[in-house]
N, C-alpha and C positions, 0 to 999 in steps of 0.2 A: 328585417335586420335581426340578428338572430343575439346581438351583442343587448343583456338589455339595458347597461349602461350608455353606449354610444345610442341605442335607440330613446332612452330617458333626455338625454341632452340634444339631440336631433330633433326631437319634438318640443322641447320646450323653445329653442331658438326660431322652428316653423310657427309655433302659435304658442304662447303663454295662455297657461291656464285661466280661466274666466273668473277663477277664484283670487288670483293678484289683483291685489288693490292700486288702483289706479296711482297713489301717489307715494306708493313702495319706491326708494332708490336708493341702491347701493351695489356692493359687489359681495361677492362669495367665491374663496377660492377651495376645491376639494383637492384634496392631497389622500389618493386611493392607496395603500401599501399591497404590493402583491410580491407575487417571487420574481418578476424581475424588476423590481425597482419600483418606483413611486410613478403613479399616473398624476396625472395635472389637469385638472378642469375649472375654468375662472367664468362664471356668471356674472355678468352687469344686469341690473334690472333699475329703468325705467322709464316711464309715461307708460305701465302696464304690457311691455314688452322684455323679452330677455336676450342679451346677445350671448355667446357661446364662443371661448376660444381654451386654445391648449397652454397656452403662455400661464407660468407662473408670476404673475405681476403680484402687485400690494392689494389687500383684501380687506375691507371692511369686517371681515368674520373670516378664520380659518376653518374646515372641518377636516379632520384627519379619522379613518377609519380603514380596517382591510377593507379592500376589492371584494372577495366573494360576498363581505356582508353588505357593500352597498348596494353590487347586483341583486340580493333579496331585496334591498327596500326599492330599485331601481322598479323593480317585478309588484311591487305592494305587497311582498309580504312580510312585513317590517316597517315598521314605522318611526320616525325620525325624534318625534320628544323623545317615548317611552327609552330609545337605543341610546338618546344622550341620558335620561337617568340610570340606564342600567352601565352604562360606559363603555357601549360598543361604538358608539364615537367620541369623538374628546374635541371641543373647541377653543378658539383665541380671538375675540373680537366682542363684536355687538351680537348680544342675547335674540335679540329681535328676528334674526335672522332665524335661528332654529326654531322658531314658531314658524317661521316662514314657509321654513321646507314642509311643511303638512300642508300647504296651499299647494307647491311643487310638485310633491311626489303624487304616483298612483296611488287609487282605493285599494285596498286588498281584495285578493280577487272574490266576486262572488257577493262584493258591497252593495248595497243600494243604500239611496238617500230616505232618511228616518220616516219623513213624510210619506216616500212611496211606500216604505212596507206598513204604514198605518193605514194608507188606501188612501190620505188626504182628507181624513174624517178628525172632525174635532171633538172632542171630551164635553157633553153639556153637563153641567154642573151647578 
């Protein structure tokens, strides 16, 4: 899929990340702004699954942000705290959530986990 928001939300609704916490629940509705109009994408998360629809329903957390910059973080290269403190997104709800979406979104590309680039070796000291 070449979309990489529709591919972002296609994969999360086939298998939630391993990194959602088991007793995460709520919703999240994204409100994309582009040039034709406002996209809609509403997240339900939980028992560590997420379901995925187009429906603008009631949200637990709103995110509202342009489209081309969600496609960045869609892609990992953008990350979701840092983009709400710089105010390339703007929210209305529970806080909670936008720690969330760094559980959500991809690693930027080229990431590995801190351990592997240590080799898995500990510090004696």
């Amino acid at each position: 899929m070449s979309d990489p928001i529709g591919a972002l939300f296609d994969g999360l609704a086939r298998r939630a990340p391993e990194r959602l916490l088991p007793k995460t629940r709520g919703t999240i509705r994204f409100e994309l702004e582009g040039d034709d109009g406002v996209d809609v994408w509403h997240l339900t998360i939980a028992d560590a699954r997420v379901s995925v629809s187009r429906e603008a329903r009631e949200a637990d957390t709103v995110i509202r942000t342009d489209l081309a910059f969600f496609a960045r973080m869609a892609r990992g290269e953008a990350k979701p705290l840092p983009a709400w403190l710089r105010n390339d997104i703007t929210t209305e709800g529970q806080f909670r959530f936008i720690v969330l979406l760094e559980r959500l979104f991809a690693a930027p590309p080229g990431a590995r986990h801190p351990r592997l680039s240590a080799g898995g070796r500990r510090e004696s000291g």
